[in-house]
N, C-alpha and C positions, 0 to 999 in steps of 0.2 A: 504494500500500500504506500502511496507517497502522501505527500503530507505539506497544506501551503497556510499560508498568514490569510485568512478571512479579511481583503483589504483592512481598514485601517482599529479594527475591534482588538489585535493581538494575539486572539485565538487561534491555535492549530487546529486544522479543522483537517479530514482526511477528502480527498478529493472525489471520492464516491461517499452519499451521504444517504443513510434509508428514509428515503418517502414514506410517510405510515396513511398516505391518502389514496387519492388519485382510482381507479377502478378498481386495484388489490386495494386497499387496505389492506395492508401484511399477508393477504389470501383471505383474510375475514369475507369481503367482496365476492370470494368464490367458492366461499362456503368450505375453507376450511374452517379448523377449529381453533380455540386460544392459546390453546396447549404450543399448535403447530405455529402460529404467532409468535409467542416467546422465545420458539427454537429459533426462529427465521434470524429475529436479532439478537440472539446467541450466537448464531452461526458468524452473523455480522460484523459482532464485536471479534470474534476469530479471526477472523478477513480484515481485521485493521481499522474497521470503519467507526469513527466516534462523533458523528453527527447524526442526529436524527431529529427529522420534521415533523409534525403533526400539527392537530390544530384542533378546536372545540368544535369544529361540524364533522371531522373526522369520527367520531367516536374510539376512536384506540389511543385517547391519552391513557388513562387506564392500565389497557395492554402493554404498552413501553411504561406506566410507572412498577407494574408489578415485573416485568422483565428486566427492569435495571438494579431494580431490588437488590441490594447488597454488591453491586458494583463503583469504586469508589467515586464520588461526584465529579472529580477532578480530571476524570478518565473520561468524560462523556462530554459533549456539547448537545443541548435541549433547546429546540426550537418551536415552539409553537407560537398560535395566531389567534387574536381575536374576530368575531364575526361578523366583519366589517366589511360587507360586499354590496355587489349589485342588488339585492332583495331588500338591503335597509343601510340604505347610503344615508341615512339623516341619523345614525345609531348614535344613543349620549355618554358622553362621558363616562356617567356612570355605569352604564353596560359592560362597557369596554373593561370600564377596572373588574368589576362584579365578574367578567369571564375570567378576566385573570386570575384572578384568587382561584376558583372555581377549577383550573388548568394545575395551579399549583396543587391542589388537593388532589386531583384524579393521578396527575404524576409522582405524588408524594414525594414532593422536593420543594427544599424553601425558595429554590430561585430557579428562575430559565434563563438560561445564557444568551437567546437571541428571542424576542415577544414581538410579532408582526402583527400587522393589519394588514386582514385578510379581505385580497381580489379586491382591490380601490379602484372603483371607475375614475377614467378623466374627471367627470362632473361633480363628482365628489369631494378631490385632490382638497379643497380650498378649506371645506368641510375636515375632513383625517389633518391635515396639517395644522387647523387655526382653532379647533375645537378638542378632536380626542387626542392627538400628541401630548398636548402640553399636560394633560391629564395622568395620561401614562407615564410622561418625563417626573413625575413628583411618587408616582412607584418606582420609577428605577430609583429614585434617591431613597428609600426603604429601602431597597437591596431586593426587591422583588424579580427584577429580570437585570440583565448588564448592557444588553447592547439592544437599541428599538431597529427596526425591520417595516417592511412595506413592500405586500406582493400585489403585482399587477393582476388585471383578468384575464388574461389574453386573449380567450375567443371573444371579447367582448371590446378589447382595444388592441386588436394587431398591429396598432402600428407604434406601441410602445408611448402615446401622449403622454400618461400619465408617470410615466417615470423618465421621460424626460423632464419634469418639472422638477420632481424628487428628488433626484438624484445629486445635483446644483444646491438644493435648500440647507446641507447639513444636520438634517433632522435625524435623518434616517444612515444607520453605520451599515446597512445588509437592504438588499433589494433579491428579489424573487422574478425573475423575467423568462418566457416564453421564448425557444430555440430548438429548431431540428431541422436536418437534410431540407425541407421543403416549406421552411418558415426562417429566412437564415437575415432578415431585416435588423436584426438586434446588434448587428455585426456593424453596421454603421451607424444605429440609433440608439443604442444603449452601453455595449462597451466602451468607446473612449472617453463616455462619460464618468463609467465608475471606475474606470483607470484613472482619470482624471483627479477624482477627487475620494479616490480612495474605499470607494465601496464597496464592500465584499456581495459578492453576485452568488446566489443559490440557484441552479438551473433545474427546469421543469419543462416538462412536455418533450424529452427528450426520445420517447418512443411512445406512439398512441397509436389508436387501431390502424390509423394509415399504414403502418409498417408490419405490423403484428397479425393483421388479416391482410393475407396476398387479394385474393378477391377486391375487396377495399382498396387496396392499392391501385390495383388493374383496372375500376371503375373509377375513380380519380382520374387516373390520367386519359383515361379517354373524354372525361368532361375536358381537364385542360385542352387535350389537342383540340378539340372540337371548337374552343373560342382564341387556337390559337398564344396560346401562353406555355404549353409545350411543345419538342416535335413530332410529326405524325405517327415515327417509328415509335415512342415509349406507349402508343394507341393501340398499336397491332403486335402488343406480345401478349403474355400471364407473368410472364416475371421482367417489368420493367427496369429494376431494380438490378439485374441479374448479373450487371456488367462487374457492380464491387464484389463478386463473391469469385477469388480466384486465388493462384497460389500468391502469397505473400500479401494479398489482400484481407477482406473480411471472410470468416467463417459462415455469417448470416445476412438478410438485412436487419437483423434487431441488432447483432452486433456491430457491423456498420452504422449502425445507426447513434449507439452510443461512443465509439470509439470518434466519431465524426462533431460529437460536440464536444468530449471529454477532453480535446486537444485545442479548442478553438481559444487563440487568447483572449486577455477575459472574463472565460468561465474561471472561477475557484473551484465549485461544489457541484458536482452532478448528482440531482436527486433521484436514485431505484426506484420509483414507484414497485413494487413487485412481490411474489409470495414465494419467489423462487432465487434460492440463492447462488443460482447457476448465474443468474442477470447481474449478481455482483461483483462476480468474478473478470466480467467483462471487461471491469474495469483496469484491468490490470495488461492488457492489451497496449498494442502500441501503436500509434497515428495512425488514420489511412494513407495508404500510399498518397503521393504527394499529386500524382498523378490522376485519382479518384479523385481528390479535394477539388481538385480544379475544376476538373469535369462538373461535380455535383456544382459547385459555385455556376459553372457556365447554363448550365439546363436549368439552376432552379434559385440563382440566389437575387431573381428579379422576385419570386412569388411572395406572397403576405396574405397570411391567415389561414394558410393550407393545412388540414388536418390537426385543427385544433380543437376536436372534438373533446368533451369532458364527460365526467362522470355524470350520471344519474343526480345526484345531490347537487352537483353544479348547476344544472340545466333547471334546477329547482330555485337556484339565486346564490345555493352555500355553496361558494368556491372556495 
């Protein structure tokens, strides 16, 4: 496992981080059980990894406070979010803390090392900065969380608005932004921002059904060819995709897929969303050829907001 500075928060963070959201929830989402949950981020902490995300719409704070149970605090970085999204963009103050607290008991820990506001539309920005911040800024001086955080929507602002704003204001030491093979806009609109000014970047959406169901895949790109935004050839296969899987390239497209962000500068943290700790291994993989990079950039690093589909809970407003 390698291991980098969460821009400017001080934290060693390891460069594969476990999502406990996203469609798995830990496999909870697939009807594993909790038992198999715990193992998952057992296995995890084996594998080097000492970041993990969640968040109060997740339901598996819980599942990671009874999993890190007697692992020492100092050894883990805890991320979760309040529930501050697209379904109640006017959330008060006091919500905000009242989850905290709330996040702190289900994880059985007195503090979280990174406390986000979760899925902030553009329209909101003005609202999460001039209202619930400053609210949360007077918890962190209690020692309740260390570093404040702030994830975008994505499928609801692909083009990154809202953390261009963010990003610049100093408020926020960790942003949460939308990236993969065929959403790669972040690469000009949000990285040299938080290299800029030092903010440590958690990546999301680094594999969603587009890559993980070929079908999916194949019917994507026949919409794109169709209006012209890919070419005809990626229309008239089954495995469009099919070019990174060769010798000394990727094994998969899932693993293409994450090897393809987990190298991109910029990124710090790549988040697993997954129940399977084959997917975390991945990480451990080395760049796509230099030659694949390019390719991918050249076919698809015009597109925005391609396969940003979400979960069920999301499409519900709790991103």
């Amino acid at each position: 496992m390698e291991y980098v500075e969460l821009g400017r928060t001080g934290l060693r963070v390891s460069v594969a981080g476990l999502g406990c959201g996203g469609f798995s929830r830990l496999g909870l989402g697939r009807g594993k059980s909790e038992v198999k949950a715990v193992a998952l981020i057992h296995q995890a902490l084996d594998l080097g990894v000492n970041l993990f995300d969640t968040a109060a719409a997740y339901g598996t704070e819980a599942v990671l406070g009874k999993a890190l149970k007697g692992i020492p605090r100092d050894r883990v970085v805890i991320a979760t979010k309040a529930p501050f999204n697209v379904s109640n963009p006017n959330a008060s103050a006091e919500s905000a803390v009242a989850s905290l607290d709330s996040s702190l008991r289900q994880l059985a820990t007195d503090y979280v090392d990174i406390y986000q506001l979760h899925g902030v539309a553009p329209a909101a920005y003005d609202h999460a900065r001039k209202v619930i911040a400053p609210a949360l800024l007077r918890q962190k001086d209690k020692g309740k969380f260390r570093h404040l955080g702030i994830t975008e929507t994505a499928p609801h602002d692909p083009e990154h608005r809202m953390l261009q704003r963010a990003v610049a204001d100093g408020v926020w030491d960790v942003a949460m932004v939308g990236f993969h093979m065929m959403h790669q806009n972040a690469r000009e609109a949000v990285f040299p921002l938080t290299r800029e000014h030092r903010v440590g970047t958690l990546l999301m959406f680094a594999v969603r059904n587009i890559f993980s169901r070929p079908g999916q895949l194949a019917a994507t790109m026949r919409e794109l060819a169709d209006t012209g935004e890919v070419p005809q050839w990626l229309a008239e296969t089954q495995d469009p995709l099919g070019f990174l899987i060769h010798e000394g390239g990727a094994e998969s497209v899932i693993d293409a897929a994450y090897r393809f962000v987990r190298h991109e500068p910029g990124v710090d943290v790549v988040l697993f969303g997954t129940g399977d700790p084959e997917h975390l291994r991945t990480n451990l993989a080395p760049p796509l050829p230099e030659a694949d990079r390019v390719r991918l950039a050249s076919l698809f690093g015009h597109l925005v907001g391609v396969g940003l589909d979400a979960p069920h809970l999301a499409r519900r407003g709790r991103m």
